[in-house]
C-alpha positions as CSV (number, residue, x, y, z in Angstrom):
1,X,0.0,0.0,0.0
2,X,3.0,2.3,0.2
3,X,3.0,3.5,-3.3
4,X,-0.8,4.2,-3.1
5,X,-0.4,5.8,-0.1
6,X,2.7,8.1,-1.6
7,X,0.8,8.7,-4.5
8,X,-2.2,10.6,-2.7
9,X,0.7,12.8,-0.7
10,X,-0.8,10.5,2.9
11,X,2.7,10.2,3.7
12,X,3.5,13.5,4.4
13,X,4.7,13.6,8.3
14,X,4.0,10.1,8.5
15,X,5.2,7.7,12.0
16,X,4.5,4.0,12.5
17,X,3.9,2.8,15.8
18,X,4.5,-0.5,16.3
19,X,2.4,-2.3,19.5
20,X,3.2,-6.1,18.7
21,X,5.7,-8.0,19.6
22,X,9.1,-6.7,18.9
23,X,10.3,-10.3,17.5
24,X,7.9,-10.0,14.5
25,X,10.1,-7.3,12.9
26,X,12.9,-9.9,12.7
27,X,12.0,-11.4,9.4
28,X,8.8,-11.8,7.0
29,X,6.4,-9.0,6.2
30,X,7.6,-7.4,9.8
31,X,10.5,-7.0,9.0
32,X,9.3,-5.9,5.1
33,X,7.2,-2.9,6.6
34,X,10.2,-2.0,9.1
35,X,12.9,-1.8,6.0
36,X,10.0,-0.1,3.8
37,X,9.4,2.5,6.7
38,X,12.9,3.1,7.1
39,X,13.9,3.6,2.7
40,X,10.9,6.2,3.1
41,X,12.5,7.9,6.4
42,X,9.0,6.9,8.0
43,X,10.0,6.9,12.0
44,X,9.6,3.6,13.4
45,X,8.7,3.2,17.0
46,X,8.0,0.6,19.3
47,X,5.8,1.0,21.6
48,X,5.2,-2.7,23.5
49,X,1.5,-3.3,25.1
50,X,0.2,-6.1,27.0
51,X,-1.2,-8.8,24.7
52,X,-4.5,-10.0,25.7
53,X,-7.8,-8.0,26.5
54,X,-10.0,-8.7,29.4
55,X,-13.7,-10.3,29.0
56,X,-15.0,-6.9,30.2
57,X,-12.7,-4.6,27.7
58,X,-14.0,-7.3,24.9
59,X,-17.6,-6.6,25.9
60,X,-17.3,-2.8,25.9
61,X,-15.5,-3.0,22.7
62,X,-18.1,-5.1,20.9
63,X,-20.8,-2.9,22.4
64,X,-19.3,0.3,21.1
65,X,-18.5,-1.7,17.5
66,X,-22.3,-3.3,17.6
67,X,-21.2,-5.9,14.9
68,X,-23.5,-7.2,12.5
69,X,-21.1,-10.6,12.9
70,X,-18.4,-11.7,15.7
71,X,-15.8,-13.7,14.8
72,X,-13.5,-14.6,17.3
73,X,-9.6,-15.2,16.1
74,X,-6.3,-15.8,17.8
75,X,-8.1,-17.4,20.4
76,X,-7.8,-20.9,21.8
77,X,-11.9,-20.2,23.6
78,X,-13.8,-19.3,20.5
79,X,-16.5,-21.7,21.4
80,X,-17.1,-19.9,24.6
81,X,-17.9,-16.4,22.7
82,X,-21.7,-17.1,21.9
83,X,-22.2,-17.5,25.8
84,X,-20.4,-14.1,26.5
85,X,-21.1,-11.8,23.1
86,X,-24.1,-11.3,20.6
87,X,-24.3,-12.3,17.0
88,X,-20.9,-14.6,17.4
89,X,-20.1,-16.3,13.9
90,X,-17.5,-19.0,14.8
91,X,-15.3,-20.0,11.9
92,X,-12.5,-22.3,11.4
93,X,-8.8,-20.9,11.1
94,X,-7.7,-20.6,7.5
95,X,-11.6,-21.5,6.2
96,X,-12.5,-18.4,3.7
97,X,-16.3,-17.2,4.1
98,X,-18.2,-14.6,2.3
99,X,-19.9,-12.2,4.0
């Protein structure tokens, strides 16, 4: 997306802040977008967060978001979801589904 972005002028006084994991930079598309960001003189910062949101943030957040689906991902309970959230849509990891 970098050349669209550069050709609309949307990188003028860009800055990427990075809030994963600091080992995902080491190699793959990580370490692409860090080597992009730094050809462009894009400043790269890393700002580490916790990883995992409580049940109560979850809930605010979908409440706020008032999805028309749920899915849960990157989560080892997704079967629990339907108990705790409305209109929960569990899927299989790597399954493709239209909307």
């Amino acid at each position: 997306m970098f050349k669209d972005l550069e050709r609309t002028g949307a990188l003028a006084g860009a800055r990427v802040i990075w809030s994963q994991w600091e080992g995902y930079l080491a190699e793959g598309s990580g370490a692409n977008l860090k080597a992009d960001c730094e050809a462009r003189r894009i400043p790269f910062e890393i700002i580490h967060t916790s990883g995992h949101a409580s049940v109560a943030d979850l809930k605010r957040l979908a409440a706020a978001v008032s999805p028309k689906a749920l899915v849960p991902i990157h989560t080892f309970e997704a079967e629990q979801f339907p108990a705790l959230f409305e209109n929960v849509v569990l899927r299989r990891d790597g399954k493709w589904w239209k909307a």
